[in-house]
DODRENVEX-688137 format. One line per field, with one value per residue (C-alpha): residue number from 0; x, y, z. Coordinates in pm, 1 decimal. Layout:
// residues N
num	NUM / ...
xx	X / ...
yy	Y / ...
zz	Z / ...
END
This chain:
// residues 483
num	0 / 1 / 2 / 3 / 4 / 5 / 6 / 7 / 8 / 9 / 10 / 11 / 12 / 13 / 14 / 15 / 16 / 17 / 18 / 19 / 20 / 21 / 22 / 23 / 24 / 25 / 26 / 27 / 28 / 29 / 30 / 31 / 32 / 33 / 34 / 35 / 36 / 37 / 38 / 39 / 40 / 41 / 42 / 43 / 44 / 45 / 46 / 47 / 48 / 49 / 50 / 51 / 52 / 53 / 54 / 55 / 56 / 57 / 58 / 59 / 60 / 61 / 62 / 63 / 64 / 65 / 66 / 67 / 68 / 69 / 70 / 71 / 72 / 73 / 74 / 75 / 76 / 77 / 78 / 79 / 80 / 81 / 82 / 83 / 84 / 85 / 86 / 87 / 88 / 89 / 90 / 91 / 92 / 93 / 94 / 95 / 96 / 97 / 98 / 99 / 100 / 101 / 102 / 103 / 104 / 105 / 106 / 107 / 108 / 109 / 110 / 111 / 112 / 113 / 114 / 115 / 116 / 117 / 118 / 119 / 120 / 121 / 122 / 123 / 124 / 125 / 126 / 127 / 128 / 129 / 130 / 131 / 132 / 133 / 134 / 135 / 136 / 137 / 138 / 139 / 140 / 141 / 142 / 143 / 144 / 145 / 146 / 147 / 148 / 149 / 150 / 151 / 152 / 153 / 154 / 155 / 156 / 157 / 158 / 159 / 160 / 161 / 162 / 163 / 164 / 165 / 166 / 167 / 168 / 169 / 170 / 171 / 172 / 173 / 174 / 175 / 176 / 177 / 178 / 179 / 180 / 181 / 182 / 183 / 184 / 185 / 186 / 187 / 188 / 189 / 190 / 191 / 192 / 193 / 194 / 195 / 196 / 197 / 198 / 199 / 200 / 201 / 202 / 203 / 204 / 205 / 206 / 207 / 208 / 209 / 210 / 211 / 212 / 213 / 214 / 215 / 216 / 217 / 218 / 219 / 220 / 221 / 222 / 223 / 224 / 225 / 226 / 227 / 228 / 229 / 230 / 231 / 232 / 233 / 234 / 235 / 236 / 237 / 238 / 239 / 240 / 241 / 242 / 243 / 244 / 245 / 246 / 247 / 248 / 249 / 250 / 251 / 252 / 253 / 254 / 255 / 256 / 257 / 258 / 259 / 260 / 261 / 262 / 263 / 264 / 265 / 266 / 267 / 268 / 269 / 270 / 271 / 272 / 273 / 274 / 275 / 276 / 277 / 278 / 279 / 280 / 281 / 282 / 283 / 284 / 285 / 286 / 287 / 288 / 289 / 290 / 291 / 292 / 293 / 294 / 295 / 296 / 297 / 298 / 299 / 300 / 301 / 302 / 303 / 304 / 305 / 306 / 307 / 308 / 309 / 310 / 311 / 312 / 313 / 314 / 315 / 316 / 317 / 318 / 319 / 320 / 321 / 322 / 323 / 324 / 325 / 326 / 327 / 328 / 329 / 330 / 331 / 332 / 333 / 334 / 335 / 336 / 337 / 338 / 339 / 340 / 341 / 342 / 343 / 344 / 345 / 346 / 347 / 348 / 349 / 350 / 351 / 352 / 353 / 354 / 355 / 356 / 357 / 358 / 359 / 360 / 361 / 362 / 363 / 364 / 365 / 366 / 367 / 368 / 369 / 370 / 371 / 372 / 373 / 374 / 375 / 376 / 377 / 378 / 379 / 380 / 381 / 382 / 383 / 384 / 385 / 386 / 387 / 388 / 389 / 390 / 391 / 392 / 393 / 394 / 395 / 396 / 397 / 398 / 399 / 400 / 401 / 402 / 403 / 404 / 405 / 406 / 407 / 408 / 409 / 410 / 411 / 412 / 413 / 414 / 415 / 416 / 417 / 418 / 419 / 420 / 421 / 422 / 423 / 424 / 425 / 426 / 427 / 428 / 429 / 430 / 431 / 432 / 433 / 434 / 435 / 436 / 437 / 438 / 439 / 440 / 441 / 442 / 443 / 444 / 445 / 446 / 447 / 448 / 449 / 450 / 451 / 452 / 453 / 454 / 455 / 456 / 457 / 458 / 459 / 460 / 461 / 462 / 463 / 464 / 465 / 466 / 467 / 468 / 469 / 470 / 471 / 472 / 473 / 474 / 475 / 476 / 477 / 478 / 479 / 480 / 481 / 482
xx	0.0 / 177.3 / 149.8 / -95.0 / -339.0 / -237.2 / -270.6 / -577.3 / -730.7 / -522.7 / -778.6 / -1082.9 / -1084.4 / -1027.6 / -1330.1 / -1560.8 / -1494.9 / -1823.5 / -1802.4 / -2130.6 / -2099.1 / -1764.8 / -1915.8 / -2124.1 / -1981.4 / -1956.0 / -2191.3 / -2540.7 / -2503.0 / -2177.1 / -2265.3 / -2650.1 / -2434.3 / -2220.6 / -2473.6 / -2586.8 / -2308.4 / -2307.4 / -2538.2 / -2331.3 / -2028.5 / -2234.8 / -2327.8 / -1963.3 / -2051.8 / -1923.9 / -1782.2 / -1397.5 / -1105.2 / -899.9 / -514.5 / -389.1 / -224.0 / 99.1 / 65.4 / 216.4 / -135.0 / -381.7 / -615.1 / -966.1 / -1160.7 / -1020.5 / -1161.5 / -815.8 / -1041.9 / -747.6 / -446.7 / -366.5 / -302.3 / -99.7 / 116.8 / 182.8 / 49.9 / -227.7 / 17.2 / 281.0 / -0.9 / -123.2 / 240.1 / 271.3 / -55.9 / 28.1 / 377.0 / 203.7 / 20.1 / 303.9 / 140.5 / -170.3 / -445.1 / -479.5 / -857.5 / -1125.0 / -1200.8 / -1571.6 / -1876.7 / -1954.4 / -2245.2 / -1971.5 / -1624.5 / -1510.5 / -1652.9 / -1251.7 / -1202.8 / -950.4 / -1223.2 / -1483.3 / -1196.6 / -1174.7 / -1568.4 / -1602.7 / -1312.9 / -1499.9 / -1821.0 / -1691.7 / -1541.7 / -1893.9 / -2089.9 / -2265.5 / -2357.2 / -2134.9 / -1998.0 / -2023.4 / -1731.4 / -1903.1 / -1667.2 / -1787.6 / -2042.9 / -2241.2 / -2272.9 / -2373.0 / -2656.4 / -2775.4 / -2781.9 / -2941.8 / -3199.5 / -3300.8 / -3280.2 / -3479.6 / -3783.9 / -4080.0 / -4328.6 / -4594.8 / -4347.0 / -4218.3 / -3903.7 / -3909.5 / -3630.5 / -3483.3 / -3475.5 / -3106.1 / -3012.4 / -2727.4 / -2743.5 / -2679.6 / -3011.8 / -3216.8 / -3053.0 / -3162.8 / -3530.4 / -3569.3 / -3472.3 / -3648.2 / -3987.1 / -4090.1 / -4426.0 / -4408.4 / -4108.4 / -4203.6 / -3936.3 / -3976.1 / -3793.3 / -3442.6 / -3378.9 / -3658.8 / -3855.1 / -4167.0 / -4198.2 / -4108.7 / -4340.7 / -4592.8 / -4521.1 / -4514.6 / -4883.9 / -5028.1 / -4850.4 / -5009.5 / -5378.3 / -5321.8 / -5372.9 / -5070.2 / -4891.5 / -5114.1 / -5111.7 / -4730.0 / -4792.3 / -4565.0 / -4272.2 / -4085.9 / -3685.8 / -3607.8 / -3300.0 / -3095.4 / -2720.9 / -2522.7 / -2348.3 / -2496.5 / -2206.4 / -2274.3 / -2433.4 / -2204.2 / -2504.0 / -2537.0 / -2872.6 / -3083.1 / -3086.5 / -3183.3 / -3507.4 / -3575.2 / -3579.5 / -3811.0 / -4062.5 / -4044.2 / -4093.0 / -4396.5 / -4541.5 / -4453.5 / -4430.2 / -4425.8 / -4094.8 / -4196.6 / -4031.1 / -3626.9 / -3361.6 / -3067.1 / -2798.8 / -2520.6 / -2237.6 / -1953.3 / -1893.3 / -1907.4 / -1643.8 / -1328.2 / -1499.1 / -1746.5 / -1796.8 / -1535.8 / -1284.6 / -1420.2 / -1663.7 / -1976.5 / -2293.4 / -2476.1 / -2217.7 / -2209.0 / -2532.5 / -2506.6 / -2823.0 / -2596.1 / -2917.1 / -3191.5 / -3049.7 / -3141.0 / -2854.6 / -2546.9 / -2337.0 / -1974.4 / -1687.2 / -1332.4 / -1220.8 / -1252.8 / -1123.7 / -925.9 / -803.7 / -858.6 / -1090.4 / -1421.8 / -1749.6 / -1886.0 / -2282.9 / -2385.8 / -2685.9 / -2867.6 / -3184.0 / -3312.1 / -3488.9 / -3140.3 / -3039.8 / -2920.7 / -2833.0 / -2535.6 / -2562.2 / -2296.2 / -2454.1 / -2288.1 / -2021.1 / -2449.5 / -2571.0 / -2803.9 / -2999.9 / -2973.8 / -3304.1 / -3149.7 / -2830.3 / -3028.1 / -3210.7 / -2882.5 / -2680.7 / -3064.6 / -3175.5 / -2846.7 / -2698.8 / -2382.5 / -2349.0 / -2486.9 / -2376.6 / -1987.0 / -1679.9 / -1621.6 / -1345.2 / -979.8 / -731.2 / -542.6 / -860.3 / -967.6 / -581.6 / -656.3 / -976.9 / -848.2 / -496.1 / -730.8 / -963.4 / -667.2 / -557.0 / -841.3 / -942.9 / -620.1 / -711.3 / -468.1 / -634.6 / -778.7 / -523.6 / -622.1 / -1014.8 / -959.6 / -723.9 / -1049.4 / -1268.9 / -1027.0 / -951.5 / -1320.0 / -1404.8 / -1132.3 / -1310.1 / -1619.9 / -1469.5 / -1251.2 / -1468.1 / -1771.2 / -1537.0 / -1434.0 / -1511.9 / -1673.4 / -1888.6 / -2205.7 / -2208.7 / -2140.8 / -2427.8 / -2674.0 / -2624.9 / -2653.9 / -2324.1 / -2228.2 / -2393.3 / -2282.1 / -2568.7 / -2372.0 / -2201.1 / -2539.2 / -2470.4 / -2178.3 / -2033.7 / -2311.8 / -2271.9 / -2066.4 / -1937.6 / -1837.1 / -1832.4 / -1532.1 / -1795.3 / -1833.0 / -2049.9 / -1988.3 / -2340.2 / -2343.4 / -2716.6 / -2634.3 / -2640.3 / -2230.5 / -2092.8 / -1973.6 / -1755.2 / -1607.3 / -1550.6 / -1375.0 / -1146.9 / -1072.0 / -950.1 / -757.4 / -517.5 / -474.7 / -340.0 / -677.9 / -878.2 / -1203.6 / -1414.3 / -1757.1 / -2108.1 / -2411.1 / -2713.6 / -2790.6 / -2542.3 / -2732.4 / -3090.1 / -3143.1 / -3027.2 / -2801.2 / -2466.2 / -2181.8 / -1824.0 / -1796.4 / -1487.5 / -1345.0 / -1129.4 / -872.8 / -611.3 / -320.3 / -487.7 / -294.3 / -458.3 / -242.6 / -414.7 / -703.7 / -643.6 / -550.8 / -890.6 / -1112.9 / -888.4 / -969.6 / -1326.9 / -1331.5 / -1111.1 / -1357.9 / -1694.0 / -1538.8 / -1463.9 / -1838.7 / -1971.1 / -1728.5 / -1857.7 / -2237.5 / -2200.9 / -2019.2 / -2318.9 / -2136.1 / -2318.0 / -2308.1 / -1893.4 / -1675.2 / -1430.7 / -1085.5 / -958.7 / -1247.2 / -1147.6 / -787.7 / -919.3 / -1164.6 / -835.2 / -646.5 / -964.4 / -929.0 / -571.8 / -612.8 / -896.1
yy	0.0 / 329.9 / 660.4 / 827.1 / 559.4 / 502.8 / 888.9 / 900.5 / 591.6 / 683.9 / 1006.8 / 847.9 / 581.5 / 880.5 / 1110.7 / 779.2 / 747.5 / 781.9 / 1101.8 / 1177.4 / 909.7 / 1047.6 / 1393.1 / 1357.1 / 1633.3 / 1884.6 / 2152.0 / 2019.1 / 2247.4 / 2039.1 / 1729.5 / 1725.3 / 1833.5 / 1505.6 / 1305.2 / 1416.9 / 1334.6 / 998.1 / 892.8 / 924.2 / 753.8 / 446.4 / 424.6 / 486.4 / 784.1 / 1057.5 / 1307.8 / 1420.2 / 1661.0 / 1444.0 / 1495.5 / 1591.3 / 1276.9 / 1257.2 / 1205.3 / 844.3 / 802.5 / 769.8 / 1051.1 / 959.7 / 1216.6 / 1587.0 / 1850.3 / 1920.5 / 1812.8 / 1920.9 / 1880.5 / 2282.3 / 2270.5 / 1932.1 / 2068.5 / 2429.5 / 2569.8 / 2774.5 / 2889.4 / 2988.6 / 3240.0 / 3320.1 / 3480.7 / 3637.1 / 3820.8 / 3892.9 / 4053.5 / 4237.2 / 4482.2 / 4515.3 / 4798.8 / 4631.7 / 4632.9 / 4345.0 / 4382.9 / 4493.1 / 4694.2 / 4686.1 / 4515.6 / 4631.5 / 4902.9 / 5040.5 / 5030.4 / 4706.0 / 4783.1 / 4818.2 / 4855.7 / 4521.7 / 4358.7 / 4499.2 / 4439.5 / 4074.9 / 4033.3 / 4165.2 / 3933.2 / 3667.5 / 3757.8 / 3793.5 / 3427.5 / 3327.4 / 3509.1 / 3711.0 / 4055.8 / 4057.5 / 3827.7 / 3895.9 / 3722.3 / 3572.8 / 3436.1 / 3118.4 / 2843.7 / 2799.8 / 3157.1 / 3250.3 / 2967.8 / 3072.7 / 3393.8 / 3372.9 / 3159.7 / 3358.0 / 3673.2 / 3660.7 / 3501.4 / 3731.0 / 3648.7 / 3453.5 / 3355.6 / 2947.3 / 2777.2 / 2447.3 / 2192.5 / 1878.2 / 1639.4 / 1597.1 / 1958.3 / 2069.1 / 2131.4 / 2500.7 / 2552.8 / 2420.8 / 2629.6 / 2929.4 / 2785.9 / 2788.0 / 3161.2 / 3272.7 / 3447.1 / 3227.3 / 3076.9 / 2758.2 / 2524.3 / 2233.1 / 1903.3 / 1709.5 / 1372.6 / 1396.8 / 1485.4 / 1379.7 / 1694.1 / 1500.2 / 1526.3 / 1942.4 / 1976.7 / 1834.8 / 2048.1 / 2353.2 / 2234.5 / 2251.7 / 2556.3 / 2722.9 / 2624.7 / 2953.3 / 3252.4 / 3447.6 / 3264.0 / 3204.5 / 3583.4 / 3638.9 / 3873.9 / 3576.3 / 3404.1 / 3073.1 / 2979.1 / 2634.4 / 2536.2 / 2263.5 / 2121.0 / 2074.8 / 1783.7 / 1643.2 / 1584.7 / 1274.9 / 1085.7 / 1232.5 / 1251.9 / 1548.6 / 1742.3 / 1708.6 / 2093.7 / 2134.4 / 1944.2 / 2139.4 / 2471.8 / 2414.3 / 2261.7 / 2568.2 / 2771.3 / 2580.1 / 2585.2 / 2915.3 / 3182.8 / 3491.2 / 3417.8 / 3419.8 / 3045.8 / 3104.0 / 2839.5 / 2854.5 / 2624.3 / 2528.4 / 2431.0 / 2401.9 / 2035.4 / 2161.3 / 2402.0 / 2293.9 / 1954.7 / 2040.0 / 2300.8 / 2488.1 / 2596.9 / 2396.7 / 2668.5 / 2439.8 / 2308.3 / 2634.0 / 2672.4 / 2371.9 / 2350.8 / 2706.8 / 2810.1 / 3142.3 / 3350.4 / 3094.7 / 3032.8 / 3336.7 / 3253.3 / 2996.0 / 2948.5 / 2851.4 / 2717.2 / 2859.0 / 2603.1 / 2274.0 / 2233.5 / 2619.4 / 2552.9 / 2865.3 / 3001.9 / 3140.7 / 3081.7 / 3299.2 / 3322.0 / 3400.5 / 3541.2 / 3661.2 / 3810.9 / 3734.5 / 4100.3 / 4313.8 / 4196.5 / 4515.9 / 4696.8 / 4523.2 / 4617.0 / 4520.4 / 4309.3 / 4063.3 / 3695.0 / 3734.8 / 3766.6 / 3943.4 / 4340.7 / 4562.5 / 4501.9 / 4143.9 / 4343.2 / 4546.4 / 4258.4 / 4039.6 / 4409.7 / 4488.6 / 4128.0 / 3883.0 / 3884.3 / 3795.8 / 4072.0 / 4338.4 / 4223.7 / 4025.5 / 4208.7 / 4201.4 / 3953.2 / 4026.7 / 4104.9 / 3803.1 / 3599.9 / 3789.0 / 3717.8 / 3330.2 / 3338.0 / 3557.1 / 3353.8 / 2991.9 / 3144.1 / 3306.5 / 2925.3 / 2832.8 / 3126.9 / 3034.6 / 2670.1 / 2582.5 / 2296.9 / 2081.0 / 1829.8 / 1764.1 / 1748.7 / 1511.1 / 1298.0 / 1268.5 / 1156.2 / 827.8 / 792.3 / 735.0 / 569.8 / 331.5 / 247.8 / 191.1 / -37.2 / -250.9 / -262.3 / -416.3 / -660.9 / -788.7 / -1151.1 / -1022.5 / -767.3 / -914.0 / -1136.3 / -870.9 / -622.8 / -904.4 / -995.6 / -647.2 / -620.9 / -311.3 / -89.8 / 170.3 / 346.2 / 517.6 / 228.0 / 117.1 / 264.8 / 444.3 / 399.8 / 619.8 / 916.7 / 1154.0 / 1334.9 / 1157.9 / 1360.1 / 1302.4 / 1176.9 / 869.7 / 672.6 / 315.0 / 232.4 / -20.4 / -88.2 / -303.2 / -189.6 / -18.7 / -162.3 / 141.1 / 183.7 / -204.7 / -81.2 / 234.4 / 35.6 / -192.0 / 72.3 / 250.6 / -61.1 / -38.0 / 303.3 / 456.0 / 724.3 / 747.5 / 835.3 / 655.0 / 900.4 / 742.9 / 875.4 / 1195.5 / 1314.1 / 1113.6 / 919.2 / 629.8 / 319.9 / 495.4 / 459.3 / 474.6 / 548.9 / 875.8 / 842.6 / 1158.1 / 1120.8 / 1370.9 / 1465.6 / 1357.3 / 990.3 / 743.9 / 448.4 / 235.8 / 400.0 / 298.3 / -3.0 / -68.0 / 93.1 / -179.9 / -463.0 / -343.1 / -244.4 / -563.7 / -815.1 / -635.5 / -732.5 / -1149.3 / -1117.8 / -1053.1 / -1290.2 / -1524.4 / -1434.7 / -1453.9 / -1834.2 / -1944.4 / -1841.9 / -1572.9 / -1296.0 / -1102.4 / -1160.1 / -866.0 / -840.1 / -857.9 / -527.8 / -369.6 / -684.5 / -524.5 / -169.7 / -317.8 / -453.6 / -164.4 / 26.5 / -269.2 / -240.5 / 198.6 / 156.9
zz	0.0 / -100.3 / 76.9 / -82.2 / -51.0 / 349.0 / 388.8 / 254.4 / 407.1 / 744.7 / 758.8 / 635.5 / 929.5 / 1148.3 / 1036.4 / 1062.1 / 1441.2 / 1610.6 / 1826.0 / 2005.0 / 2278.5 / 2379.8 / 2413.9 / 2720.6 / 2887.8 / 2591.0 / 2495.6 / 2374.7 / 2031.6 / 1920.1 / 2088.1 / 1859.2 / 1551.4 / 1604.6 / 1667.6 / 1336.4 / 1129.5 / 1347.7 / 1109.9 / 829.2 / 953.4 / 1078.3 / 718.0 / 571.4 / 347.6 / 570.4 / 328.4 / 421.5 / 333.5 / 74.2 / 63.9 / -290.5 / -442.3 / -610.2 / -959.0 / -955.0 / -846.8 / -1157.3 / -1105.8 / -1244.5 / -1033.8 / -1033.6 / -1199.5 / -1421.8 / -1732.9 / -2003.4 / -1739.9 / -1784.4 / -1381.7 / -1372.3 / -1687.2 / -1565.2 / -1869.1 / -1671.7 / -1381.7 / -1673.8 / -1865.0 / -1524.7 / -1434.7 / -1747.6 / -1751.1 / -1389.0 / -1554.0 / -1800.9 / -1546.2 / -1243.3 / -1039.7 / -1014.2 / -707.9 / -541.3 / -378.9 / -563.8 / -238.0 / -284.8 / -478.1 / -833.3 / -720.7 / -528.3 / -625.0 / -715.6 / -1122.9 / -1232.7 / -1593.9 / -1623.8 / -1494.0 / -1754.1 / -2004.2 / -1954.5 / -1921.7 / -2246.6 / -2411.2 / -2248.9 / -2445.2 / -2812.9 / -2752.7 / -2663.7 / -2945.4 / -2687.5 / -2582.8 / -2242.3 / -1962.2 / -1565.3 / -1367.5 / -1026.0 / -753.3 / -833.0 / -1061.1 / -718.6 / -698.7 / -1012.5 / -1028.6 / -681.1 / -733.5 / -1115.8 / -1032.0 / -712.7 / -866.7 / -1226.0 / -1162.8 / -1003.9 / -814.8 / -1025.3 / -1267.1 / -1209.9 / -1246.8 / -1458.4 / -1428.6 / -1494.6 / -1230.2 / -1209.0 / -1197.1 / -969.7 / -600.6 / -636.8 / -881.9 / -591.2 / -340.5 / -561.8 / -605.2 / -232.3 / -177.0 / -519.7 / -538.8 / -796.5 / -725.5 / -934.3 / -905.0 / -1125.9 / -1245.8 / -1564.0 / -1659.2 / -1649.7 / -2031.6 / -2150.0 / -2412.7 / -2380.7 / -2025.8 / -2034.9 / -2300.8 / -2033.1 / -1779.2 / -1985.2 / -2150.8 / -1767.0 / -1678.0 / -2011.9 / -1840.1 / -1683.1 / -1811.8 / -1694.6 / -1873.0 / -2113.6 / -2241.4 / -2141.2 / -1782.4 / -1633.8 / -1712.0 / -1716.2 / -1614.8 / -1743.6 / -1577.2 / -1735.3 / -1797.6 / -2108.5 / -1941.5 / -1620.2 / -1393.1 / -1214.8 / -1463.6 / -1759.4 / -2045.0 / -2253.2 / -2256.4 / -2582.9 / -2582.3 / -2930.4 / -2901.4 / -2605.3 / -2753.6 / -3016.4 / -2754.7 / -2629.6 / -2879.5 / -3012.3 / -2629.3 / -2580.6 / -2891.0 / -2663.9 / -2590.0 / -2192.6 / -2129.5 / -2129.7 / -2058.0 / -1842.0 / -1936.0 / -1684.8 / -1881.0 / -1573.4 / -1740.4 / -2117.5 / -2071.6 / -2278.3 / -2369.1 / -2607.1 / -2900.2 / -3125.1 / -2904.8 / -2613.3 / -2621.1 / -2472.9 / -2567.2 / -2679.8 / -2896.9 / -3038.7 / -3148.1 / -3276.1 / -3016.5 / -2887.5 / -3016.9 / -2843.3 / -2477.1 / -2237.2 / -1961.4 / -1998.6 / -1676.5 / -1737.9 / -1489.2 / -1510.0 / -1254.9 / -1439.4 / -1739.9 / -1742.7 / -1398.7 / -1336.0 / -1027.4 / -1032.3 / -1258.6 / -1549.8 / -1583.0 / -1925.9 / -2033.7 / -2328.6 / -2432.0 / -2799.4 / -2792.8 / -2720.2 / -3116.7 / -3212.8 / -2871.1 / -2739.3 / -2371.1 / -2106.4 / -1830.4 / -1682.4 / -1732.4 / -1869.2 / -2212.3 / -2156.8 / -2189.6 / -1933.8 / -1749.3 / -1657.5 / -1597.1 / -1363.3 / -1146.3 / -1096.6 / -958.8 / -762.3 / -672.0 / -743.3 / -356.0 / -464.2 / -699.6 / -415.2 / -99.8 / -211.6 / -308.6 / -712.2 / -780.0 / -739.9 / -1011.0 / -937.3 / -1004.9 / -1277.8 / -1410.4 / -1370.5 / -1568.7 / -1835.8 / -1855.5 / -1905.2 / -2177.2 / -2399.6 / -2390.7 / -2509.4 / -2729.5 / -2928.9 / -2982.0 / -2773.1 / -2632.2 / -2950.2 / -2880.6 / -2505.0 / -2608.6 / -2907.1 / -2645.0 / -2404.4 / -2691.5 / -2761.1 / -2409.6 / -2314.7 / -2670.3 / -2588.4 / -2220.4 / -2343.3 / -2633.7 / -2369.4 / -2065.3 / -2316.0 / -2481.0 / -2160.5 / -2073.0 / -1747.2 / -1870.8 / -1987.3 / -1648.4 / -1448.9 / -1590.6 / -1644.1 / -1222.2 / -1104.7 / -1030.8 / -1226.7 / -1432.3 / -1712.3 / -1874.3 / -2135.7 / -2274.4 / -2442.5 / -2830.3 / -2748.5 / -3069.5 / -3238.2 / -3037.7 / -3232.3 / -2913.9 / -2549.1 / -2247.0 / -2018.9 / -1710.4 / -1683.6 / -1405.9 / -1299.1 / -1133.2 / -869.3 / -787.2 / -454.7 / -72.5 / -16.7 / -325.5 / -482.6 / -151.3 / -230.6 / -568.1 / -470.0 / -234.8 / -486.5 / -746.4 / -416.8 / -384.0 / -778.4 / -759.9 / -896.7 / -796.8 / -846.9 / -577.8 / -495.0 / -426.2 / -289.4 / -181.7 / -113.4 / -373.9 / -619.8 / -578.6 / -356.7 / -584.0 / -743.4 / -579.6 / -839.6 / -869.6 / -1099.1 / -1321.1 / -1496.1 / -1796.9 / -1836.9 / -2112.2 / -1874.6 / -1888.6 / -2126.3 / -2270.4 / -2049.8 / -1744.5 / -1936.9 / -1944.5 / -1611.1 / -1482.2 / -1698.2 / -1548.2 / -1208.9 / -1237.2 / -1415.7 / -1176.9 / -894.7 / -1043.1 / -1083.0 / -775.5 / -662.4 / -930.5 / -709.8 / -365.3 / -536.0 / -689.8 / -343.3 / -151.5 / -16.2 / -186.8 / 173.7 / 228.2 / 195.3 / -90.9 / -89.5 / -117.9 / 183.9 / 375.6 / 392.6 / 451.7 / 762.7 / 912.3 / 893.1 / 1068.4 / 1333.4 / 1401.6 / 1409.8 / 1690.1
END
């Protein structure tokens, strides 16, 4: 067992200790909160600072989509845009209605927008923040919020603080079920006749389950629903960023729907390794007025309710130049199509996992027991385009923790998420291909993933279907000895 998988396991066994019965005497307030998170350790899925691995360890998880971080390319552009303005400010020193609205700041905003064919771009300290704050912010009273069932945590955070007074899901990329929901909402009058309006909130690329929104189907059930123009998407694309599109440019762009989709979100901290999110907006009536309002394409009434409404934008100091360096250094990469290698890379590397892991002997065994599960193998060679998420689905009661142990003593990390990251059933272990991956790393994933599920169809023939595995036998012993 190297190091990095000791370290990490060392600190794991820690944080699943059971505290509350050794806090008798403590303070009720910390003594209910443990007791809380007692639940979660009884159950194995407390959630825990990780240590960085070295990168003898192959890294299957991080968010370093295009491996600008690992290679040094983004800290190298980050310097020398640093270098090109020495007497910068550090702080922004205030929020942008006060006096954080610096014109490097605007500058970069604006670069930010040509690359994405739209009116302007408004730099938010984060991709949490901007979806919060968006989808609290736009929708009035009256209006409702329509979304797909899988959306991100940080869309329902904004739901519950928004004004909105419909919140409504539909089938998790399914157009059928959206045009459904937006047939009943048209029952009503208001917004029948256009007084209120609708934010549909879905992803380019969902990011646990790693399947790309049929965005283009979407849009024209919209459109035939509602011809007013009073239902308007917003498209997180955190996951699309530097995977898909010219450029890496997204989804939207892709498709060539720039003109269609009212508000696209964008990450700088995936795949440009940079820090911070960009929310992008547009509004199809501000064709000829191109108004500055935001990382948001949009006109300046939407401008107006995010700096009015958006709490992030009123009440949080504006970025600082150093961040705004970062962002700016990661999109020149990419604005220079300096990155088409890395994204073709990612399409063979997962091509090639989905080719191996289906050819192996194990496979059809394995998925036909229960064992494992990978939805978007089925047909993956008539997809034009793979997404670098990838989920390995493992239906049965703390299996996707055996898994992840398994792959942790072959020098793989992947990490496992159950329940309530995703929906009850659902466990998996989410595996992210990166541009630093070789096919021999590959390779060495299907054999484990692989050599894991034999092992279970081994315990399951042998009447042992409730024995541990190997590999969380060993981590269970070192728990043992550490107690």
């Amino acid at each position: 067992m190297n190091t990095d998988v000791r370290e990490l396991l060392d600190g794991m066994i820690r944080e699943h200790r059971l505290q509350a019965h050794s806090m008798k005497d403590a303070p009720a307030f910390y003594r209910n909160l443990e007791q809380n998170l007692d639940v979660r350790r009884a159950e194995g899925g407390l959630l825990t600072a990780k240590p960085r691995w070295s990168d003898t360890v192959f890294d299957f998880t991080s968010s370093d989509f295009l491996s600008l971080n690992r290679s040094n390319r983004i800290r190298d552009a980050f310097m020398e845009e640093l270098g090109r303005q020495p007497n910068f400010r550090l702080s922004a020193s205030g929020s942008r209605v006060q006096y954080g609205n610096y014109s490097y700041l605007n500058q970069v905003e604006q670069e930010i927008a040509e690359f994405y064919n739209s009116e302007t771009a408004y730099i938010a300290h984060s991709g949490w923040l901007a979806n919060v704050g968006i989808v609290a912010a736009i929708p009035l009273a009256g209006d409702a919020i329509v979304f797909d069932e899988l959306v991100h945590a940080s869309t329902h955070e904004g739901m519950k603080i928004s004004a909105a007074s419909h919140r409504i899901p539909f089938r998790h990329n399914d157009a059928e079920s959206l045009y459904e929901v937006l047939a009943s909402l048209k029952d009503n009058e208001a917004f029948r006749n256009g007084t209120r309006s609708i934010l549909i909130c879905v992803e380019s690329i969902y990011s646990m389950d790693g399947d790309i929104c049929p965005l283009q189907e979407m849009v024209q059930t919209v459109k035939e629903v509602f011809p007013l123009g009073n239902a308007q998407f917003v498209v997180d694309e955190a996951h699309s960023t530097g995977i898909l599109g010219p450029r890496g440019a997204g989804l939207v762009a892709a498709l060539g729907l720039e003109q269609d989709i009212a508000i696209r979100i964008h990450m700088s901290s995936k795949s440009l390794a940079a820090t911070g999110g960009e929310a992008l907006l547009f509004h199809p009536a501000a064709s000829s007025n191109r108004v500055n309002a935001g990382v948001i394409l949009c006109n300046r009434t939407i401008r107006s309710v995010i700096l009015n409404h958006a709490r992030f934008a009123v009440y949080s100091g504006a970025p600082s130049y150093p961040m705004v360096a970062s962002i700016r250094a990661g999109y020149q990469i990419m604005m220079n199509d300096m990155t088409e290698k890395e994204q073709q890379h990612i399409q063979l590397a997962v091509k090639h996992f989905f080719r191996s892991i289906t050819s192996n002997p194990v496979w059809e065994d394995a998925t036909n027991r229960r064992i494992l599960s990978i939805p978007l193998a089925e047909d993956w060679e008539t997809r034009s385009s793979m997404t670098h998420i990838v989920a390995v689905l493992t239906p049965q009661p703390r299996h996707e923790q055996y898994l992840f142990f398994h792959l942790l003593l072959s020098n793989i990390n992947a990490y496992a998420t159950a329940y309530p990251t995703v929906p009850k059933g659902q466990s998996r272990i989410r595996v992210v291909f990166h541009a630093h991956n070789t096919i021999e790393q590959v390779d060495a994933l299907v054999a484990a993933i692989c050599d894991w599920a034999q092992e279970m169809i081994i315990l399951e023939d042998g009447g042992n279907e409730h024995r541990i595995p190997s590999a969380a036998r060993q981590v269970y012993a070192l728990q043992a000895m550490t107690e």
